[in-house]
N, C-alpha and C positions, 0 to 999 in steps of 0.2 A: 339545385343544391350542390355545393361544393363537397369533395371530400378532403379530409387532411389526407397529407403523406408521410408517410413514416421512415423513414431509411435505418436496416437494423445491420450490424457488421455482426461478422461473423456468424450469418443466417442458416449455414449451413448444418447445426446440429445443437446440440444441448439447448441453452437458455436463450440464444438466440434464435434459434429454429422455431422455438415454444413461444419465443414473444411475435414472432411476424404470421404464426398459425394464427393466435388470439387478435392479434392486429387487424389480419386479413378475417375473421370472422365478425369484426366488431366493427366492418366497413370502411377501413382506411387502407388508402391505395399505400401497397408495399414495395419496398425497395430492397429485394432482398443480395444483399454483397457477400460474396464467399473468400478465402485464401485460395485452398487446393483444391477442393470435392464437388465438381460441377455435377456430378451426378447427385448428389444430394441437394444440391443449393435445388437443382430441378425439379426433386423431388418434393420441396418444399411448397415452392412455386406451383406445381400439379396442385397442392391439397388444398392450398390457397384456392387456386381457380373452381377446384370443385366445388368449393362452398358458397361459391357467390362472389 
């Protein structure tokens, strides 16, 4: 089985953070791109991976 990919910008927080959490919970491999905040982009990535 294929997954789609999704590449969200600005992954780091708000509406992007919340769309590549839902993303990565609904089985599409994520591409999450940040500006400044690697520690969040990280953090996002983390929650993703916990979920599956």
């Amino acid at each position: 089985m294929t997954k789609k990919t999704l590449i969200v910008t600005g992954a780091s927080r708000g509406i992007g953070a919340a769309t590549a959490r839902l993303a990565g919970a609904n089985g599409y491999q994520v591409c999450v791109n940040y500006l400044a905040n690697q520690a969040a982009a990280q953090a996002v990535v983390a929650d993703i991976h916990s979920h599956g």
